[in-house]
C-alpha positions as CSV (number, residue, x, y, z in Angstrom):
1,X,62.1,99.9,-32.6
2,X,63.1,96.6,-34.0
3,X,64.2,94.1,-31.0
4,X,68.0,93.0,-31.7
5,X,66.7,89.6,-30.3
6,X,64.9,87.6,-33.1
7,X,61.7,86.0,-31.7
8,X,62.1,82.0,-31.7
9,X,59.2,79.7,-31.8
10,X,60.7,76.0,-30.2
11,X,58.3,73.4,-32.0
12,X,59.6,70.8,-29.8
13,X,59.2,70.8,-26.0
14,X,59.0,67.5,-23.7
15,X,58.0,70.0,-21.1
16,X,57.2,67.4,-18.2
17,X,59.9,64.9,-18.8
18,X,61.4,63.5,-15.7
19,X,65.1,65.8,-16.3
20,X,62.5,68.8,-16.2
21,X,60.1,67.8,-12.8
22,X,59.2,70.7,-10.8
23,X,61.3,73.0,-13.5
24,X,58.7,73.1,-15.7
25,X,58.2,77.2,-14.8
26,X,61.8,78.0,-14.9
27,X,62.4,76.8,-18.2
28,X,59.4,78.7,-19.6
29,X,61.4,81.8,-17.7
30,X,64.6,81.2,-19.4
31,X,63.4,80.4,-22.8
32,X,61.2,83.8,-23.1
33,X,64.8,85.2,-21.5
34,X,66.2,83.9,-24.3
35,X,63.9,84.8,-27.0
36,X,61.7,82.1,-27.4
37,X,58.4,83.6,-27.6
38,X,56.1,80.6,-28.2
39,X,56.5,76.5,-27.2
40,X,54.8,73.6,-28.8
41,X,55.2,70.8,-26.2
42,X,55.1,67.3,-27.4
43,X,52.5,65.0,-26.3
44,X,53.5,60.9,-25.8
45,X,50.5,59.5,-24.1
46,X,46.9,60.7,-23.2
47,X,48.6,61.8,-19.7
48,X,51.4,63.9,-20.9
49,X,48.7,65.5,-23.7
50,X,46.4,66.4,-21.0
51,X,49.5,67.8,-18.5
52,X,50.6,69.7,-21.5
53,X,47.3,71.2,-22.1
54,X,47.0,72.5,-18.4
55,X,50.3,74.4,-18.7
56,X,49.4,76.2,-21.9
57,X,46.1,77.0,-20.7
58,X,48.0,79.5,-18.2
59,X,51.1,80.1,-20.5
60,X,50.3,82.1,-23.4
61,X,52.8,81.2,-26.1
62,X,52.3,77.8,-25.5
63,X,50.3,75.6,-27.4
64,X,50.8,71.4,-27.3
65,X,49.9,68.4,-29.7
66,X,48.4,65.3,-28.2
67,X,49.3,62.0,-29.3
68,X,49.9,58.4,-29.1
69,X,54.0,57.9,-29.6
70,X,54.9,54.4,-30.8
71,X,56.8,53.5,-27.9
72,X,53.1,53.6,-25.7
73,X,51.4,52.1,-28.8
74,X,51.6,48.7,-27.0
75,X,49.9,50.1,-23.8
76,X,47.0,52.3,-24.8
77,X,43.9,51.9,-23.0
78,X,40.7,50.5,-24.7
79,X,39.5,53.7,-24.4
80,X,42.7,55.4,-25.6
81,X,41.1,56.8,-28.8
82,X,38.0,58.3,-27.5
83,X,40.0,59.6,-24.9
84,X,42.4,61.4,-27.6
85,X,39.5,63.2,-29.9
86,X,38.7,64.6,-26.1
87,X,41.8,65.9,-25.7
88,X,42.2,67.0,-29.0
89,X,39.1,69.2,-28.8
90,X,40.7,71.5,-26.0
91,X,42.1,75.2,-26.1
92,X,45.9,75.3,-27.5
93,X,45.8,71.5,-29.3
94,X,46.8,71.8,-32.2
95,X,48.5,68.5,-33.5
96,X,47.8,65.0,-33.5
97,X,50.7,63.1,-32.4
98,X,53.9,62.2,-31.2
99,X,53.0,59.7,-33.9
100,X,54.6,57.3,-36.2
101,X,56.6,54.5,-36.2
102,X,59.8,53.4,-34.3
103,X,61.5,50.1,-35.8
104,X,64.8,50.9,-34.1
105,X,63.8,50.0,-30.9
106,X,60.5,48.1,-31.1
107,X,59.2,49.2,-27.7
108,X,55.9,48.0,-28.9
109,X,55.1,45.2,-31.5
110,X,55.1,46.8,-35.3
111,X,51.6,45.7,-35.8
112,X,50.5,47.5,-32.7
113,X,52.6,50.7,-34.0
114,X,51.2,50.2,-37.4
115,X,47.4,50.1,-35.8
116,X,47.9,53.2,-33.4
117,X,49.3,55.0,-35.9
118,X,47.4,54.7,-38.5
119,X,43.5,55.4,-36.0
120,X,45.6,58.6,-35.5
121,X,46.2,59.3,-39.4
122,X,42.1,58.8,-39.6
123,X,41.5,60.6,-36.8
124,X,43.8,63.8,-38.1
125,X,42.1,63.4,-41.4
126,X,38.8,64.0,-39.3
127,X,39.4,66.7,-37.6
128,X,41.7,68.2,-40.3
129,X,44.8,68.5,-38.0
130,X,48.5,68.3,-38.6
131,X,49.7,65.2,-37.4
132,X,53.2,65.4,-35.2
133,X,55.2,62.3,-37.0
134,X,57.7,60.5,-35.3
135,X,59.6,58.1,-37.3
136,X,63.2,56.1,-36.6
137,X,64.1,53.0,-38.9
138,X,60.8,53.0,-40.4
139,X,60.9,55.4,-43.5
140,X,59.6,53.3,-45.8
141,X,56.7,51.6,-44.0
142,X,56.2,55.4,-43.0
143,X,56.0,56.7,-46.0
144,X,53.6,54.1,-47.3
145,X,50.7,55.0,-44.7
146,X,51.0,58.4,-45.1
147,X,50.3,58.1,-48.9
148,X,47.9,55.5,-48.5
149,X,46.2,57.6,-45.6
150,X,47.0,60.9,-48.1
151,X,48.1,62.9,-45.3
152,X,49.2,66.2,-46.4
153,X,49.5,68.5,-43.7
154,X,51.8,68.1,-40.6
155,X,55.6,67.9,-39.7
156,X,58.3,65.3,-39.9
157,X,59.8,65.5,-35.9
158,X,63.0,65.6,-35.8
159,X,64.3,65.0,-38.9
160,X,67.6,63.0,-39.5
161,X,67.2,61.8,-42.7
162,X,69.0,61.8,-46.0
163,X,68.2,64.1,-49.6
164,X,65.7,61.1,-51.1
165,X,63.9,61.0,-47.4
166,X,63.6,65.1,-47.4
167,X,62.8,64.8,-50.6
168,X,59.7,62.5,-49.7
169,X,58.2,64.5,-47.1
170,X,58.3,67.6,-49.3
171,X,57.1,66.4,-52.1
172,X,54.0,65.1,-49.5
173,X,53.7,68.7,-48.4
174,X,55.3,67.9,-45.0
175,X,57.0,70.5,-43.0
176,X,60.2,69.4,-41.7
177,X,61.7,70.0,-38.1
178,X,65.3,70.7,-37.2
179,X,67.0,69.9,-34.1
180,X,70.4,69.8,-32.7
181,X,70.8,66.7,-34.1
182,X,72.5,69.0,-37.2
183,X,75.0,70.4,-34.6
184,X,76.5,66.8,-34.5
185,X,80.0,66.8,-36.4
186,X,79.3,62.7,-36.3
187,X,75.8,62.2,-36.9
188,X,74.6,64.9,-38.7
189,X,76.2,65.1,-41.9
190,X,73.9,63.7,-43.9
191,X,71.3,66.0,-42.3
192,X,73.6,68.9,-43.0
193,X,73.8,68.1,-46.9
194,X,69.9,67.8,-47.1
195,X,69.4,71.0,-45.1
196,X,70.9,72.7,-49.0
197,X,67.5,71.0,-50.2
198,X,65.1,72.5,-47.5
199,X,63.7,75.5,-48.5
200,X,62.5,78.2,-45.7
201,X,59.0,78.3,-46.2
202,X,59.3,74.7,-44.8
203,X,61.4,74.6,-41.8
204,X,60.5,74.5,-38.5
205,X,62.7,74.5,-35.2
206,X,62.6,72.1,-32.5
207,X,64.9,71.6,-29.3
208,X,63.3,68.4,-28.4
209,X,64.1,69.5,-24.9
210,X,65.6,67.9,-23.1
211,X,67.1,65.7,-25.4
212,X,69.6,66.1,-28.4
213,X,71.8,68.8,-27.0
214,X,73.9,70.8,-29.5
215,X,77.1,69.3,-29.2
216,X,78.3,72.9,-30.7
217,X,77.2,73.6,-27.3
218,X,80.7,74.3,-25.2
219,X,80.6,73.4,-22.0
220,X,77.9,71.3,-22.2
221,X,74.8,72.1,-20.2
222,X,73.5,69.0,-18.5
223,X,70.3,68.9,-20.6
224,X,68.7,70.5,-23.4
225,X,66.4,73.2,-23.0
226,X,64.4,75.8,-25.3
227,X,66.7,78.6,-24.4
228,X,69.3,76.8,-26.2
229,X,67.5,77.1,-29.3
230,X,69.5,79.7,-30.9
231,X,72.7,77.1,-30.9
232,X,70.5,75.5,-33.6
233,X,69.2,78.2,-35.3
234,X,73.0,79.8,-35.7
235,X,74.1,76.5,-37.6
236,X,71.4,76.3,-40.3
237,X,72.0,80.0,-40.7
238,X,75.7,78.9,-41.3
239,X,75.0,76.5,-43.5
240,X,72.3,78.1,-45.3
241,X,74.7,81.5,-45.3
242,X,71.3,83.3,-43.9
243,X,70.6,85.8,-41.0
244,X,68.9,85.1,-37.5
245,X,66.4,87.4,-38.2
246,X,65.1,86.1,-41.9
247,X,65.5,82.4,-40.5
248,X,63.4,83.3,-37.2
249,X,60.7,85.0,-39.1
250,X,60.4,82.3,-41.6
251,X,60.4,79.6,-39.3
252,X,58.0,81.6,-36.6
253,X,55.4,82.3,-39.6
254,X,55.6,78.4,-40.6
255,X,54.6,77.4,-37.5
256,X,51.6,79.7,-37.2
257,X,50.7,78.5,-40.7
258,X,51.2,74.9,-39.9
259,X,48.9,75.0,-36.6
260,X,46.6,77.5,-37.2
261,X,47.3,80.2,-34.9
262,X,47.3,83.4,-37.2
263,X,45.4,85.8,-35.6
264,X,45.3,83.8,-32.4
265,X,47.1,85.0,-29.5
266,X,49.5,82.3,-29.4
């Protein structure tokens, strides 16, 4: 019998940010309440990767990337990329990243960015990963490395880009993930004209718990989590004038696809 609940994969999870300390378990309760059957949490540093990868080990459903995001790219350790093709070798990684670029708020010097980023490209290449790409005011020095490094096979995080940038990162071969960021009546209307352009076979969905609440979202809970990925998932299908059920299997089979897990118990 056919569950009336569609099965959600959240492709976005910062499951040890501080809001979520010591919640960590309650959120993975309410999100499988909710119909979230599987979580890719996001790794930022070498920590978070290897905190992440201890929780999935005991949480099937759960798999993680590990990554170096361009905010840390100033602090790595001397060791930091040895240390990441270690983590990168254990059970439920899948993804190289939170990686990319971040010109908006320069947390760490561009060239630094630009160096970290582009070991982790190589490094992806290597080990014939997906890389997990972060980007914010830095599409077109983005862009460049990914051509020059011909990286093929990953997803744009949290996409909030226009038609040309969508555009890009398809014709790349990029998946693309969604977040509540679309839900934003001020924000998100560019993103809400590309979504027209996004075809299902490439579309992935992300919470980035526990940031970017819905703001369709009434009242508003006091952070995101994964059980509030359906608030997403009901706006694309709005705009794309599909059902939950065609938009969760499309999305749920992308994922598996994109991080290798067919046949895995993921």
């Amino acid at each position: 019998m056919q569950s009336a609940t569609p099965d959600w994969f959240d492709c976005g999870v910062n499951l040890f940010s501080n809001q979520f300390a010591g919640k960590e378990q309650q959120i993975w309760q309410r999100a499988q309440q909710a119909g979230i059957s599987n979580m890719l949490l996001i790794g930022s540093d070498i920590a978070e990767s290897r905190l992440n990868q201890q929780f999935c080990s005991s949480h099937s459903g759960c798999v993680t990337t590990a990554g170096i995001h361009p905010h840390q790219a100033g602090n790595v350790a001397e060791s930091w990329l040895a240390d990441l093709r270690q983590v990168l070798s254990l059970p439920g990684v899948v993804a190289v990243g939170e990686c990319g670029l971040d010109f908006n708020r320069d947390f760490s010097p561009r060239p630094m960015q630009q160096h970290v980023f582009a070991s982790q490209l190589q490094l992806a290449k290597q080990l014939q990963m997906p890389v997990y790409l972060h980007e914010r005011d830095a599409f077109a020095s983005q862009l460049a490395m990914l051509k020059e490094q011909q990286i093929n096979h990953g997803v744009a995080h949290c996409f909030t880009g226009d038609i040309i940038q969508l555009k890009a990162y398809l014709d790349l071969g990029l998946y693309i993930g969604i977040t509540g960021w679309l839900c934003d009546e001020r924000r998100g209307l560019s993103l809400q004209q590309a979504l027209q352009y996004l075809p299902l076979d490439r579309i992935l969905l992300e919470t980035d718990a526990p940031y970017l609440l819905p703001r369709t979202i009434k009242p508003r809970p006091k952070y995101n989590e994964p059980a509030l990925l359906p608030a997403i998932a009901a706006e694309i299908c709005r705009l794309k004038q599909i059902d939950s059920q065609q938009l969760a299997t499309a999305c749920t089979g992308n994922a598996r696809r994109l991080f290798k897990l067919n046949g895995v118990a993921a």
